[in-house]
N, C-alpha and C positions, 0 to 999 in steps of 0.2 A: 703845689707847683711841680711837674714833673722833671725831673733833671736830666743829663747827659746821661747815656748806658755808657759802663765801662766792659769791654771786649776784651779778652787775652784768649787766644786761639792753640791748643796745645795739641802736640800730635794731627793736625787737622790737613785736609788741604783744600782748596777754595771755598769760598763761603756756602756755596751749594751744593759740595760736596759731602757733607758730614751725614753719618749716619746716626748721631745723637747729639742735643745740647742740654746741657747742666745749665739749669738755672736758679742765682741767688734774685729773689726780688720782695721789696718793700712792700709791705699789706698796708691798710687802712687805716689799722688799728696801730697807736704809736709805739713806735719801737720794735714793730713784730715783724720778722721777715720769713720767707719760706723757701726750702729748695726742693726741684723736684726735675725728672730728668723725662725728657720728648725724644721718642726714636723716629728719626725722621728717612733711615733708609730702607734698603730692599730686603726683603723675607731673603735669607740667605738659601739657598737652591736644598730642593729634598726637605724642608720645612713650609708649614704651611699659615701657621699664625705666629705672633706674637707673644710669648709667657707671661715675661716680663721685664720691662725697658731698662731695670735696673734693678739687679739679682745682688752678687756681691758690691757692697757699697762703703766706700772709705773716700770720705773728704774734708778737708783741712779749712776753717774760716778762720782772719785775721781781722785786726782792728785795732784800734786806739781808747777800744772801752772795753769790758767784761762782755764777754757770748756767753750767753746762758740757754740751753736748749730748754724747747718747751713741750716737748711731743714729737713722736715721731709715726709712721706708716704700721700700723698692726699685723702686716704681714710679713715685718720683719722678725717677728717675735714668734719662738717656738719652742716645744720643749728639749730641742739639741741644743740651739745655739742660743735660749733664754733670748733677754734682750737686747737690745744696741748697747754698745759700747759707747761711751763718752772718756776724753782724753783731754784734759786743760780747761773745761766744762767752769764757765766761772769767773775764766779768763780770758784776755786779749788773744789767745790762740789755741781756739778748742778744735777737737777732731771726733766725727762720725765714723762709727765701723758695726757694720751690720749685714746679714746674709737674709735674703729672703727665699725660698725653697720652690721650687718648680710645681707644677700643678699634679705631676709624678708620683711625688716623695713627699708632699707637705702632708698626706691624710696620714702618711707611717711611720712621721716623725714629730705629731703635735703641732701641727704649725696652720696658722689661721686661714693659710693658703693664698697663691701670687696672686697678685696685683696687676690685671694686664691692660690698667687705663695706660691713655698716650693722651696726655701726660700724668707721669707719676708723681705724683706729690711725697716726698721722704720723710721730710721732719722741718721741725719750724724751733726759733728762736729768739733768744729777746737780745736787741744789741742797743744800745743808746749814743754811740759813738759818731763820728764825724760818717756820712755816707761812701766820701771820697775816700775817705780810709777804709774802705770794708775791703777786704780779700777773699777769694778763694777758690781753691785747686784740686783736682782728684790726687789720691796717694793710692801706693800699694794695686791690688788684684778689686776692679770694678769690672762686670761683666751686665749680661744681656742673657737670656735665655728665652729659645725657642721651639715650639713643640710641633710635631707630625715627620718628625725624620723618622722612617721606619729602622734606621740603623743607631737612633738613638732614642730608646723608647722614655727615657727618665731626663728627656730633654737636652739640647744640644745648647751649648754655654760658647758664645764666643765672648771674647776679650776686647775691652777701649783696652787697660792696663793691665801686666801680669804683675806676680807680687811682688815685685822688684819695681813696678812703675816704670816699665819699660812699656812700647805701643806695643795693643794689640794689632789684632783685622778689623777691628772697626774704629773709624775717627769720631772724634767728637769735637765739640770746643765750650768753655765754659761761659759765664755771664753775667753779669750783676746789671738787675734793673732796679726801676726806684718808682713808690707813687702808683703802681697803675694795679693792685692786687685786694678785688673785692674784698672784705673779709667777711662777709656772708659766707663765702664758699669755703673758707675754712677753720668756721667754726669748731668744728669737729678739731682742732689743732691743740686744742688749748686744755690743758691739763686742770686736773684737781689740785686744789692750793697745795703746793711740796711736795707734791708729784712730776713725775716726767712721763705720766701713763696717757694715754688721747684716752676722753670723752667717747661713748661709743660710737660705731660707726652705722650703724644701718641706715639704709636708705640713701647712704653715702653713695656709694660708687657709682652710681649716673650723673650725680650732679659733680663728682671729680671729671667725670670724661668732658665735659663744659671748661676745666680751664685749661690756657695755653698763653702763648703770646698774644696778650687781648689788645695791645697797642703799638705802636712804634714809635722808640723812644723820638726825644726831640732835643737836637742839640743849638 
């Protein structure tokens, strides 16, 4: 049964306004949820695509039961910045921090290289707690990065947050949905038993550019 979306809008301004939304939402499979972030504004001027929707990544999930992450996006992962970070991982208030590297710089720093579906899928988790109780917020410096500025050839990085979690130039707003998240499509999320590593990914990234907002919630 699908339930109410809970909505908190941070930094944003009207609803049609946002040039990206975070979203927390329930999969199929019980107890599994995933977030993953949709750029939904304009190629900022002197750029010409997309890199990716969400480059530095820090966000904070609450609840009433243990967050246990289960996986997270492969192209956060590189031989600079290793893997994501986990922070309370375990419990009622874990935190994601992770950099993904631009199309640039990823061949010259080990890294499996961006990620430029819309939407990006980030990482997935196991929560068993009350729904209504789930939380969550971006923290710290999240950005965006995009490519074809000739006065930026290693990619030009705007800002939702700087690391202070102050606004950037681009709004956003956050989301938690419930019930409506195949999990055919993200099989690929789910780790080797006592791992936090994803399953491989090939053949993956078409069938990622397939999810988004698949319904509206209903209250």
């Amino acid at each position: 049964m699908k339930q109410t979306m809970s909505l908190m809008i941070l930094f944003a301004g009207s609803a049609g306004a946002q040039d990206a939304t975070f979203v927390v939402q329930e999969t199929t499979q019980d107890n599994l949820y995933v977030v993953f972030a949709q750029f939904l504004g304009s190629i900022p001027a002197n750029s010409t695509s997309l890199d990716t929707a969400w480059a530095d990544t820090r966000f904070r999930i609450t609840g009433d039961a243990p967050i246990t992450f289960q996986g997270f996006n492969p192209a956060y992962r590189s031989d600079l910045f290793g893997d994501p970070e986990y922070t309370g991982d375990g419990t009622t208030q874990a935190e994601f921090q992770a950099i993904m590297l631009g199309s640039a710089v990823a061949p010259l720093l080990g890294s499996s290289g961006p990620d430029s579906s819309n939407p990006l899928l980030a990482a997935s988790f196991h929560y068993d707690g009350s729904p209504q109780s789930l939380g969550f917020s971006l923290f710290g410096q999240n950005s965006a990065i995009f490519e074809g500025d000739p006065s930026s050839p290693f990619g030009r990085f705007e800002l939702y947050l700087d690391a202070l979690g102050n606004p950037g130039s681009l709004s956003f707003n956050t989301s938690v949905w419930f019930g409506q998240f195949p999990v055919e499509q993200i099989d690929f999320f789910i780790p080797a038993p006592g791992t936090l590593a994803l399953t491989p990914l090939a053949l993956i990234a078409a069938r990622r550019r397939r999810v988004g907002l698949r319904d509206e919630p209903v209250s």
